[in-house]
Chimera marker file (.cmm) of the C-alpha trace (Angstrom):
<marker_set name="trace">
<marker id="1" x="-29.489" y="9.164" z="2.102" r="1" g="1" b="0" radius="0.5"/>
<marker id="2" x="-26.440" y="7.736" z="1.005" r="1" g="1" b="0" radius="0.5"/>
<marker id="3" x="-25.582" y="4.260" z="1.626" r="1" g="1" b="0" radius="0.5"/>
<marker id="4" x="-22.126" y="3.414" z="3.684" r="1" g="1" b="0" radius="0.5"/>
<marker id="5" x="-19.473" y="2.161" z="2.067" r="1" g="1" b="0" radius="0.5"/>
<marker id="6" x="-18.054" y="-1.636" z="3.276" r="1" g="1" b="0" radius="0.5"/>
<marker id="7" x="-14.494" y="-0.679" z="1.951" r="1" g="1" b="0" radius="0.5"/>
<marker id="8" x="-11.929" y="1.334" z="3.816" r="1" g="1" b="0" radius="0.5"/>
<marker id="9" x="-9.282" y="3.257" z="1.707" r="1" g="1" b="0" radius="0.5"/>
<marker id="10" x="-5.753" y="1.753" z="3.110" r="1" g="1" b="0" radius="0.5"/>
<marker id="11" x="-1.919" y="2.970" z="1.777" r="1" g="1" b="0" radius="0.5"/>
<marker id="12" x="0.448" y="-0.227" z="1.070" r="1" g="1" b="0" radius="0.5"/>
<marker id="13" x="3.701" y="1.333" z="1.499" r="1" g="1" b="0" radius="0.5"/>
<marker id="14" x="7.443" y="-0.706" z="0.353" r="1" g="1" b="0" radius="0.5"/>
<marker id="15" x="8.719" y="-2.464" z="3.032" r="1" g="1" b="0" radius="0.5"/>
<marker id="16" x="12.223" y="-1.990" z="1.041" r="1" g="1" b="0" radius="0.5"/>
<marker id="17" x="12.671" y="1.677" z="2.204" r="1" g="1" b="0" radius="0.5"/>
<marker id="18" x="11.986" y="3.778" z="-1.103" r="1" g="1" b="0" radius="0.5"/>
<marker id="19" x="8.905" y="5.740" z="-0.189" r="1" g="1" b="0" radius="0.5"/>
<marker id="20" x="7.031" y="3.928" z="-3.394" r="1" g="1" b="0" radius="0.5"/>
<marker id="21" x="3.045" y="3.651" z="-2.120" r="1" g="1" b="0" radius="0.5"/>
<marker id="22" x="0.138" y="2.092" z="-3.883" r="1" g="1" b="0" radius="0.5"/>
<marker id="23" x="-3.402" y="2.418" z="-2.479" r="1" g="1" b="0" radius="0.5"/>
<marker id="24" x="-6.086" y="-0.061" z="-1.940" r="1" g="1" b="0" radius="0.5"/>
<marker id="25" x="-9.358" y="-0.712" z="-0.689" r="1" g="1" b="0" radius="0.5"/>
<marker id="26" x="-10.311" y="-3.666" z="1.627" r="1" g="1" b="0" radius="0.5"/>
<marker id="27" x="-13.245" y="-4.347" z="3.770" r="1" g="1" b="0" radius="0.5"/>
<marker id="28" x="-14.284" y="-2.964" z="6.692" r="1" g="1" b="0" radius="0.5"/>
<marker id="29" x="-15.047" y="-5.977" z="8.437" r="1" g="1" b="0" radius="0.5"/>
<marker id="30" x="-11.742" y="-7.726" z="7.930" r="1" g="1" b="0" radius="0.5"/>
<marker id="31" x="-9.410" y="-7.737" z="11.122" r="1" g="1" b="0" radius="0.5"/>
<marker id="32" x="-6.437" y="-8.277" z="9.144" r="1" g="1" b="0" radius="0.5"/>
<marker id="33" x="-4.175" y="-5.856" z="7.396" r="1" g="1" b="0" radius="0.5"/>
<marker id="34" x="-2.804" y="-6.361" z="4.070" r="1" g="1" b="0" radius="0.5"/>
<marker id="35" x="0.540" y="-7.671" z="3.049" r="1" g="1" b="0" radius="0.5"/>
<marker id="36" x="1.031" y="-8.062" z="-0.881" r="1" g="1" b="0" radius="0.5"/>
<marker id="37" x="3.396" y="-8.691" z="-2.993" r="1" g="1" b="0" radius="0.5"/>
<marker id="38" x="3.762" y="-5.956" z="-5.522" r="1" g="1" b="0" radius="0.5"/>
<marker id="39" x="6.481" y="-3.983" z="-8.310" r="1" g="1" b="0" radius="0.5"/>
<marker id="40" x="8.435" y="-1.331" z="-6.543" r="1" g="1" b="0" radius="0.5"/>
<marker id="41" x="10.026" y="0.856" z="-9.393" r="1" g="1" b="0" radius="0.5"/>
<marker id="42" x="12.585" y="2.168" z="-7.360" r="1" g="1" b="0" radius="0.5"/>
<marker id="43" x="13.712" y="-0.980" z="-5.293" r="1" g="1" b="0" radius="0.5"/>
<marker id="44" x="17.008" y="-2.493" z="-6.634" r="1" g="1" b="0" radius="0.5"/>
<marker id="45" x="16.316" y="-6.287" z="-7.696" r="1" g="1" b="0" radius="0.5"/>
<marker id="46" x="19.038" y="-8.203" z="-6.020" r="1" g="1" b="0" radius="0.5"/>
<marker id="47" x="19.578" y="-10.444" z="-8.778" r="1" g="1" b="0" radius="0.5"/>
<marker id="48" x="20.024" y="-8.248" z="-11.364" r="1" g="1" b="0" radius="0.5"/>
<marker id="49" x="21.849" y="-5.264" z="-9.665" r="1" g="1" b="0" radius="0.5"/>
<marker id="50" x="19.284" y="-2.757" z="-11.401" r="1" g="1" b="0" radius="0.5"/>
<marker id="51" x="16.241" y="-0.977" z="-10.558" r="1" g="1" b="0" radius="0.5"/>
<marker id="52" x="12.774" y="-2.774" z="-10.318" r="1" g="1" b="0" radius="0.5"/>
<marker id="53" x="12.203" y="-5.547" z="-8.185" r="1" g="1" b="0" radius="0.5"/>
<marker id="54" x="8.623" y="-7.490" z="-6.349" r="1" g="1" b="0" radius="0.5"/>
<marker id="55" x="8.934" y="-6.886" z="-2.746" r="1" g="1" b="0" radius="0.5"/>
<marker id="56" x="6.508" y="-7.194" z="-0.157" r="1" g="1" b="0" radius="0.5"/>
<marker id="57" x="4.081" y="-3.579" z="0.764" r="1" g="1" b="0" radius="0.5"/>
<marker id="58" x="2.370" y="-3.148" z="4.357" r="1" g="1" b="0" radius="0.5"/>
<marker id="59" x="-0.952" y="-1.137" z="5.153" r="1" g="1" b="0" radius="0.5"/>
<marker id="60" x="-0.559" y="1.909" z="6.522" r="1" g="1" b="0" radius="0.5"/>
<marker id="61" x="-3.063" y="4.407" z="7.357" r="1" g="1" b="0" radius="0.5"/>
<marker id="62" x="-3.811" y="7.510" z="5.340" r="1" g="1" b="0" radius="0.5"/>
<marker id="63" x="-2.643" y="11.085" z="6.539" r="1" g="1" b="0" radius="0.5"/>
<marker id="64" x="-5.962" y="12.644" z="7.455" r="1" g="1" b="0" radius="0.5"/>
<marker id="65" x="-7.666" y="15.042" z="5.086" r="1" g="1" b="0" radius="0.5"/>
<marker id="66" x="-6.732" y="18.530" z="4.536" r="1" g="1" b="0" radius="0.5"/>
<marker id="67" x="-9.342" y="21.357" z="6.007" r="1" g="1" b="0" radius="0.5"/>
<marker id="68" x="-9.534" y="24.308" z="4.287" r="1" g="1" b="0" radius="0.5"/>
<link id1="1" id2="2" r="1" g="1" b="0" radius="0.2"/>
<link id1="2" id2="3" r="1" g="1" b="0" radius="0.2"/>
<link id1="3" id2="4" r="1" g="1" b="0" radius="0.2"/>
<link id1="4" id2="5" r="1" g="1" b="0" radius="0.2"/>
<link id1="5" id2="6" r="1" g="1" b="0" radius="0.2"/>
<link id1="6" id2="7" r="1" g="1" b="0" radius="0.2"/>
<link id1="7" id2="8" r="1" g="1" b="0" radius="0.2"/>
<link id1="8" id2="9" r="1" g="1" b="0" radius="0.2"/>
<link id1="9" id2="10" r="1" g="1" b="0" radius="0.2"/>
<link id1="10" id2="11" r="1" g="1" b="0" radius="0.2"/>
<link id1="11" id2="12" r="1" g="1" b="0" radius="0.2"/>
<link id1="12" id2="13" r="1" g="1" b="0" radius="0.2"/>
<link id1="13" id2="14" r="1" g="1" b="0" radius="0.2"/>
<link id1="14" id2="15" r="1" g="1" b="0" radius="0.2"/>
<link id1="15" id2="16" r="1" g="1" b="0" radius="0.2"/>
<link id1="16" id2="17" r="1" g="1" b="0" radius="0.2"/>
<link id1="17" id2="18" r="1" g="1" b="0" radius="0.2"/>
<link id1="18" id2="19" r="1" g="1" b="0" radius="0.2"/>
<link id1="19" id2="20" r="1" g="1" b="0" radius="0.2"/>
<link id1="20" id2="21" r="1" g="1" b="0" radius="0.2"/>
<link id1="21" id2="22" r="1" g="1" b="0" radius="0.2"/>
<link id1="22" id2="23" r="1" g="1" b="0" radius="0.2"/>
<link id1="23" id2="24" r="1" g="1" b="0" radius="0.2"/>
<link id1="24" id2="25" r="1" g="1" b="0" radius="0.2"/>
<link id1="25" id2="26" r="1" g="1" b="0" radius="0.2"/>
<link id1="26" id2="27" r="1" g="1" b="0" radius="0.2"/>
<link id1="27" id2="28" r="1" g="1" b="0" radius="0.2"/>
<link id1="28" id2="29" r="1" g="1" b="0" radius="0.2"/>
<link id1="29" id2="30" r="1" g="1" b="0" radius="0.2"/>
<link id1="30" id2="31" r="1" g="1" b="0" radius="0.2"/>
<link id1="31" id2="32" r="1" g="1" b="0" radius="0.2"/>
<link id1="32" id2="33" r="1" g="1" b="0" radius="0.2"/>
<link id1="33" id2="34" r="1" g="1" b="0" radius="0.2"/>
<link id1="34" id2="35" r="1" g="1" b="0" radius="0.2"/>
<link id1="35" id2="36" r="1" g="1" b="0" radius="0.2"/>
<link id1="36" id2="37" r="1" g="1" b="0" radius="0.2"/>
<link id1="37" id2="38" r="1" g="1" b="0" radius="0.2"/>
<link id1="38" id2="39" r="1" g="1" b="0" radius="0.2"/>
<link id1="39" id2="40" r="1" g="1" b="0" radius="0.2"/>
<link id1="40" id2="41" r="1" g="1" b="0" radius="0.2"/>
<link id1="41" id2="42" r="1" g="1" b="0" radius="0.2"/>
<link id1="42" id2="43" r="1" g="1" b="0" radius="0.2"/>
<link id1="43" id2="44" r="1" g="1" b="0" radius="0.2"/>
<link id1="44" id2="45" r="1" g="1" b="0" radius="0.2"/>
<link id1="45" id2="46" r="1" g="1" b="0" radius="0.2"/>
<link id1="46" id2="47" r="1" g="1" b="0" radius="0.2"/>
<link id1="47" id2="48" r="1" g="1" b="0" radius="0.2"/>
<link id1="48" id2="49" r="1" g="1" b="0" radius="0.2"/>
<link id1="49" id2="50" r="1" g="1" b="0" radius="0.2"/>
<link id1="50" id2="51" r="1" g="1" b="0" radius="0.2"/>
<link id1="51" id2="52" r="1" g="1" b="0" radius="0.2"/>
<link id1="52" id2="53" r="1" g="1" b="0" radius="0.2"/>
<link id1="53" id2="54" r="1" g="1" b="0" radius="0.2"/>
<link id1="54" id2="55" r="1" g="1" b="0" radius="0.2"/>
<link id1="55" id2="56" r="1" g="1" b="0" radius="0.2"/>
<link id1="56" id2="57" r="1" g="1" b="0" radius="0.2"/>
<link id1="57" id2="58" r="1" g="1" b="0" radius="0.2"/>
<link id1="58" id2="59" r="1" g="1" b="0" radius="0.2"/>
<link id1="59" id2="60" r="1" g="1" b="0" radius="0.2"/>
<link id1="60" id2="61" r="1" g="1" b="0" radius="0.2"/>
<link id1="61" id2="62" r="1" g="1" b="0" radius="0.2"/>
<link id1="62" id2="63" r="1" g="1" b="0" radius="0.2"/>
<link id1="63" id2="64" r="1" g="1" b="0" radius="0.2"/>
<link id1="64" id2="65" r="1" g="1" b="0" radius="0.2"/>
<link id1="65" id2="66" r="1" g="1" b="0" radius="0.2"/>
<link id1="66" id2="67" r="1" g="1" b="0" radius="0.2"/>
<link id1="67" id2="68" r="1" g="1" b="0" radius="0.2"/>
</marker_set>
């Protein structure tokens, strides 16, 4: 029998608006949710005025799986 897995797939989604998502895996005995730091392609950097720019991604829950 298979063993069960300690990590939990999570989405980080941008908390600058785009739609850009990474996903992650953190542990299933954590009672936090992560915040990181990450690249969002699509954000515009405020410094520079062009796209690209580090902004902070949130955990979100994934959609549920598809039945067929």
């Amino acid at each position: 029998m298979a063993k069960k897995s300690s990590a939990l797939k999570v989405r980080l989604e941008s908390t600058a608006g785009t739609g850009y998502r990474y996903y992650a895996k953190r542990s299933t005995k954590a009672e936090y949710k992560i915040n990181k730091k990450k690249y969002d392609p699509w954000a515009e950097n405020p410094e520079t005025g062009k796209k690209g720019a580090h902004v902070l991604f949130e955990e979100k829950k994934l959609p549920p799986a598809k039945k067929n």
